[in-house]
N, C-alpha and C positions, 0 to 999 in steps of 0.2 A: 499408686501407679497413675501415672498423669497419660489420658488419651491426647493422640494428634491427629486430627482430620489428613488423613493423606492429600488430599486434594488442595487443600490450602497450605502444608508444608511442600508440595511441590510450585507451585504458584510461588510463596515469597521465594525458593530458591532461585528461581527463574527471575524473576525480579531484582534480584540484589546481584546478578552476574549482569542481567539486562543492562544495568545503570554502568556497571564496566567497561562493557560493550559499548555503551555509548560515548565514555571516553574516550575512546582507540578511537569510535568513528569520527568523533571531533577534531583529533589531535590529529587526524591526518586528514581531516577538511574534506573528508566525506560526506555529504548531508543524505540519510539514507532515510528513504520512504516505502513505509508498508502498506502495499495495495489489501483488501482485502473484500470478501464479498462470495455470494454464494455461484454453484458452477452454472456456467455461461451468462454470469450478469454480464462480460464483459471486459472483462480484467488483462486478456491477451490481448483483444485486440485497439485494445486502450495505448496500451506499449508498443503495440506497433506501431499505431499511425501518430503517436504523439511522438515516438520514439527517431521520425524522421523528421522532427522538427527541433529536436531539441540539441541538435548539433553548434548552434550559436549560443545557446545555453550553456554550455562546457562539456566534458566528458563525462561518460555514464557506462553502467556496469549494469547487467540485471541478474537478477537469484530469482530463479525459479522455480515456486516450490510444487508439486505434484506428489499422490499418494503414488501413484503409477506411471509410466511411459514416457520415454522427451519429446511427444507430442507439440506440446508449448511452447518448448525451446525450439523445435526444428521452427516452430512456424515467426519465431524473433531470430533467429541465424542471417536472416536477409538486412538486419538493420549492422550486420559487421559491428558490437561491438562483443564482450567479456561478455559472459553467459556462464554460472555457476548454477547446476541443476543440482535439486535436492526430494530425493524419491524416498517416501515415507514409509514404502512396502517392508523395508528394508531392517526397519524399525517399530515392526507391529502397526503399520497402517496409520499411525498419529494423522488425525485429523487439523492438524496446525503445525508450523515452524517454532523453534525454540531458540532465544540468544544465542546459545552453546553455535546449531547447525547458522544461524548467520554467521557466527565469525568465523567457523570453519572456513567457508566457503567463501568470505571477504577477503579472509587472506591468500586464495587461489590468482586473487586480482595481482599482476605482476607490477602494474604502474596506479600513480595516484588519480582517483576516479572524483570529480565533482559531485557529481551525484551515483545514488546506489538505489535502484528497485527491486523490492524483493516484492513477488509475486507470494502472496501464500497459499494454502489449501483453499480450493474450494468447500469454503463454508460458512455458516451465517453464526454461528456457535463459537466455538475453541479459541479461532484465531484473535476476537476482540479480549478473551480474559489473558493472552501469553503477549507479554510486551518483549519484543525484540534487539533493544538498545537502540530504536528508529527514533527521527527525530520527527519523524510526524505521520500519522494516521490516517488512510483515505477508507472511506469505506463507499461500496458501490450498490446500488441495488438498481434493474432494471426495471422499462415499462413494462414489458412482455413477463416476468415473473410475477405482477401484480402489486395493488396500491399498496397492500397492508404488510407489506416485509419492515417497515418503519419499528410500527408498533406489535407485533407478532415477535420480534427479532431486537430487541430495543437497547441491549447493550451494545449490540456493535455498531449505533450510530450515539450511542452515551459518549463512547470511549473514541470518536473519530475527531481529529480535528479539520477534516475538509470531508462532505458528501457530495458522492457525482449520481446523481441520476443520468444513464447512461439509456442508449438505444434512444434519445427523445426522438431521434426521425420519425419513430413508430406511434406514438401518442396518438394520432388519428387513427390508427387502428384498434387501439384499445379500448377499451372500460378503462379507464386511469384516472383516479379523480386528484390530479395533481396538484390543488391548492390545497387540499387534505391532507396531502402527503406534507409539503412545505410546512402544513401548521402544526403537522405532529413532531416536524422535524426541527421548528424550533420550539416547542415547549419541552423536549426533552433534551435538546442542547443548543442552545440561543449564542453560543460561541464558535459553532462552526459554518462554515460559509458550504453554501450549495454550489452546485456545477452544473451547468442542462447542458450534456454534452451529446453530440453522435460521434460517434467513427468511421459513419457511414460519406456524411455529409461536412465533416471537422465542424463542425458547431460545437463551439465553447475550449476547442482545444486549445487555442493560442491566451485564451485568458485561465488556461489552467497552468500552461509553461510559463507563463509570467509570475502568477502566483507561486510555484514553487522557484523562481529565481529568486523572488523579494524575500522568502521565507529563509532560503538558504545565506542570503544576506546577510539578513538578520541575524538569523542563529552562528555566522561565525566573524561578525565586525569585528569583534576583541578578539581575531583569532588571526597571526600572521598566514595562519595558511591558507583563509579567503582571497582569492581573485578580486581586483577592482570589479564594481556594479558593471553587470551589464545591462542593466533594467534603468532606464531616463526616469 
């Protein structure tokens, strides 16, 4: 009798539909991006205030994910666009989104979306080991959460390919030894680029919507369903 780690035959099933899903997202010129990060790094209100900037950028859609209440969603309803909520209670509390529950809720979208955010669970765990069919990774960690989520938490900035250190307005209030964080942040992934953002004060926000237009560029040039650059 041959044993199967449940956990890791759940894992590759999620993976080999994920790459599906990311198909579909392609083929319809979605460039979809998974926020991720523990609760209140900052993940809403990241979409908010970047999410009124990014109307020259193209159209966008956000999936929201939550164990509980559309808390999140009411407080993105003021940016007017698609909002597909995804409540986890509903499902035995899953600590993370799954490929399966994105495309569900992509296909809720009635018209075609340039871009797609999905917000996932708050958490530092689950959500970096479940790949969604996203075509790119951000993961967040706050000042006010402390220096050592880097290294305490270290797969979900392995697995990210963009980190935002978020709240930096607040760094003079903290203990944050922030070149510490930087150098743990590239010894353990020297591929992904950093963010020093507020949303207090939009610091770094305009050079985060650039970089996801170049990305989005990128990823669909061979693709007719890309838009001409909007990025000089």
């Amino acid at each position: 009798m041959k044993s199967i780690k449940l956990g890791a035959a759940i894992l590759d099933e999620n993976d080999s539909y994920a790459k599906k899903v990311n198909d579909i997202f392609t083929e319809k010129g979605s460039y979809v991006i998974n926020i991720m990060g523990g609760p209140g790094c900052g993940k809403t209100t990241l979409l908010s205030v970047a999410g009124k900037r990014m109307k020259k950028a193209g159209t966008f859609a956000i999936i929201e994910g939550d164990v509980a209440t559309d808390r999140d969603a009411q407080k993105l309803k003021n940016l007017k666009v698609p909002i597909a909520l995804l409540n986890t209670d509903q499902i035995g509390n899953a600590c993370h989104l799954s490929a399966k529950m994105i495309l569900k809720a992509f296909k809720t979208f009635k018209k075609k979306m340039d871009f797609v955010f999905v917000e996932n669970i708050g958490n530092l765990v689950c959500p970096s080991e479940f790949k969604l069919g996203e075509h790119l990774r951000v993961a967040i960690t706050s000042i006010p959460e402390g220096d050592d989520k880097v290294v305490k938490y270290p797969q979900m900035f392995i697995n990210a390919d963009a980190v935002i250190i978020s709240k930096i307005d607040m760094l003079k209030h903290f203990k944050y030894n922030i070149k510490r964080v930087l150098k743990e942040l590239r010894t353990l992934n020297s591929d992904s680029i950093v963010f020093l953002i507020s949303s207090t004060n939009g610091e770094g926000i305009n050079e985060f919507i650039e970089y996801l237009e170049k990305k989005r560029i990128k990823t669909f040039k061979n693709y007719r369903t890309c838009p001409p650059s909007r990025v000089s």
